[in-house]
N, C-alpha and C positions, 0 to 999 in steps of 0.2 A: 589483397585477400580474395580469394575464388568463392564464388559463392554459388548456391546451386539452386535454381529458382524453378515455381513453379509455370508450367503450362496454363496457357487459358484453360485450357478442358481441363487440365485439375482444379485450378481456382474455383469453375465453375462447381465440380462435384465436391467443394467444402463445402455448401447450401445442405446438401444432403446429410452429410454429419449430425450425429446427432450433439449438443450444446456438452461439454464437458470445461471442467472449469477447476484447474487446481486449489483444493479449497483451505488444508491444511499441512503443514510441516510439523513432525512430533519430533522435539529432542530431548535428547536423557539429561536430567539432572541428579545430584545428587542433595542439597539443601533447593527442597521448594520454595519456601519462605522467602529463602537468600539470591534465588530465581526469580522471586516475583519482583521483590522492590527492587531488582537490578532492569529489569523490563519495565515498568512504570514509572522509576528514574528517566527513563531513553524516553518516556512520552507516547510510546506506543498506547493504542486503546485497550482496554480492559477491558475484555467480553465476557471476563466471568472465571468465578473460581467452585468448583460442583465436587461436594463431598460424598464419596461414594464407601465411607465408612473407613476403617482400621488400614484398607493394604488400598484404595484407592481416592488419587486425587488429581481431579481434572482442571485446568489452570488455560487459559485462552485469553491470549493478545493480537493485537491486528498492527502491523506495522503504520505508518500515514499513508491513505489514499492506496492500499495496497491489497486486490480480493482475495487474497490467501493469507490464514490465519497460521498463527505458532502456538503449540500448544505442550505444553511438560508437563509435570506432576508425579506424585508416585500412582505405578503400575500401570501406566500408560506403555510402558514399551522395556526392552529386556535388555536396550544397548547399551555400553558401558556410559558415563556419565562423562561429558566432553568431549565426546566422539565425534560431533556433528563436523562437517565441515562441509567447505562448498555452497552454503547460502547465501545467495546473489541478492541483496537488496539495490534495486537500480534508483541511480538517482539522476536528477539532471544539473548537479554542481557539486562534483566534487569537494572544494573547498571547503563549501558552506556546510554541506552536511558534516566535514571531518569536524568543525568547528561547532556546530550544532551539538555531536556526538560525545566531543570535549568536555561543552561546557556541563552536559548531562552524568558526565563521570565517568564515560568510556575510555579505556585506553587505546584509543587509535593509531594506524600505522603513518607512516609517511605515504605520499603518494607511492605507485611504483607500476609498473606495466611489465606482461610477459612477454618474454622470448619467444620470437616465434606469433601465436597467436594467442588468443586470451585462454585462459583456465589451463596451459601446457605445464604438463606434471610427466611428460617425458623426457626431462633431462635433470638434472642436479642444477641449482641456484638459477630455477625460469624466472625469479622476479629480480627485476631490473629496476633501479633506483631513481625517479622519479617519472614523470610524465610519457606517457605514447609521442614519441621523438617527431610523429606526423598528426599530431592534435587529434587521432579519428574517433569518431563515438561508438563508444565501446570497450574501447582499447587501456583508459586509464583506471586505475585500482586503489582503494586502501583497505586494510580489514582491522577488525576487530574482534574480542573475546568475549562470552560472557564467566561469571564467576568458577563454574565449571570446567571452562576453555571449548565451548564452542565456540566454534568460526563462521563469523562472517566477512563478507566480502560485499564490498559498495564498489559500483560499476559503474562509471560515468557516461550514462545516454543522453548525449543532445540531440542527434537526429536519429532517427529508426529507417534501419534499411525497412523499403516497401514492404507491404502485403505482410507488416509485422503487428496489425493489430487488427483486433477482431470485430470491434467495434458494439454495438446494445443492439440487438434483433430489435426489428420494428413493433413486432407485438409489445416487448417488454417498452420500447421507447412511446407508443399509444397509452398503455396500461398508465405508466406514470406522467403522462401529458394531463390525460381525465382526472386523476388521483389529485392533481396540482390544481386544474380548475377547479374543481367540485371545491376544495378548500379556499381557493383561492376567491368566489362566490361569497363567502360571508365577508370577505373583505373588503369588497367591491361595495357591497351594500351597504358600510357601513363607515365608510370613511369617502373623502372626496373625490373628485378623479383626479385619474394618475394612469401612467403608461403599465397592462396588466404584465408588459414582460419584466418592468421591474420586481416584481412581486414574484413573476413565477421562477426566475434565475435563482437567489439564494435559497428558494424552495426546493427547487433540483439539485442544486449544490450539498444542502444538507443531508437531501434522501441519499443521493450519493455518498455519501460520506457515514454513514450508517445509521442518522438519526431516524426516529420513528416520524409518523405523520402530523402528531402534536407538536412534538421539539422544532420539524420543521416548520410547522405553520409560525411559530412563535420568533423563530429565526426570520422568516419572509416578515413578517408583521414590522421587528425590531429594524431591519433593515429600511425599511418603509421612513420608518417613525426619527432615525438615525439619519438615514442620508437627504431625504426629500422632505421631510415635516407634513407629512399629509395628514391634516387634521380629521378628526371625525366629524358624521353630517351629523346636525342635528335631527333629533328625534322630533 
């Protein structure tokens, strides 16, 4: 597969860019209701369902570990209902997800890989029935439907071609360093010693993952108390 890469001197003027971040996917349903518990079935997170009266309802799920949100409902958008097609949720094991998917109540494909290159929809029968014949990442596919008949597509990433990820700007990865001590500080104070990176990991994992600063403190705390037994000091 050819690929076509950037230059230093481009690399370098991505810095200047200003941060843009795919934030949501809107698809057309036609049963909200019958949308929702098909998506909170699948274990996706919940971000909320916003009643905006008689002709409008706004409905928001997060895939796992994933910074772009899905979002349906009525009068959200004009397209027919089960239109969607072409959303790539990437994973890094096929299998496990198809089986994941399964057991959650999705009707899943068998594996299968395109003709040619991934996503080619310029020939008649591009998908080819089971695995990328050269294992490469990227290349293997299954999909499924929601109630509707939108489509999705699971895309098996194990390695990332280079310069494929953008990584936390330092400001934002400072921001939440301090955010983590500062809480991280009543704990110290108040229990025995202990290594503080134990403490600060599930604390960043959480934030990561969409918890607020409560939820995660309570996560870091339970992890504490769960894997090391670090007792409190007396008062």
């Amino acid at each position: 597969m050819r690929r076509v890469t950037m230059s230093i001197a481009e690399n370098k003027q991505k810095d200047a860019i200003m941060k843009m971040k795919l934030e949501v996917v809107i698809i057309p349903v036609s049963d909200v209701d019958r949308a929702k518990a098909f998506y909170e079935k699948l274990g996706w997170r919940f971000d909320g369902d916003f009643d905006g009266g008689e002709k409008l309802r706004v409905i928001q799920f997060t895939p796992p570990r994933s910074e772009a949100s899905v979002i349906f409902g009525k009068g959200v958008t004009s397209a027919k209902p089960g239109s969607a097609s072409g959303l790539v949720l990437a994973v890094d094991n096929l299998d496990a997800a198809r089986a994941e998917l399964t057991k959650r109540g999705a009707k899943v494909s068998e594996v299968f890989h395109f003709a040619g290159l991934p996503f080619n929809s310029s020939v008649d029968n591009a998908r080819v029935s089971g695995r990328d014949p050269e294992g490469r990442s990227y290349f293997s596919f299954a999909s499924f439907e929601d109630p509707d008949g939108n489509q999705w597509l699971l895309q098996e990433i194990t390695t990332r071609f280079p310069d494929r990820e953008w990584g936390a700007d330092v400001a934002t990865m400072a921001e939440l360093l301090h955010e983590t001590s500062e809480h991280h500080d009543h704990y110290e104070k108040t229990h025995a010693e202990h290594h503080w990176w134990d403490w600060y990991a599930p604390y960043f994992n959480a934030r990561q993952n969409g918890k607020n600063s409560e939820e995660a403190t309570a996560a870091a705390d339970r992890y504490m108390d769960e894997t090391f037994h670090i007792p409190r000091r007396e008062a």
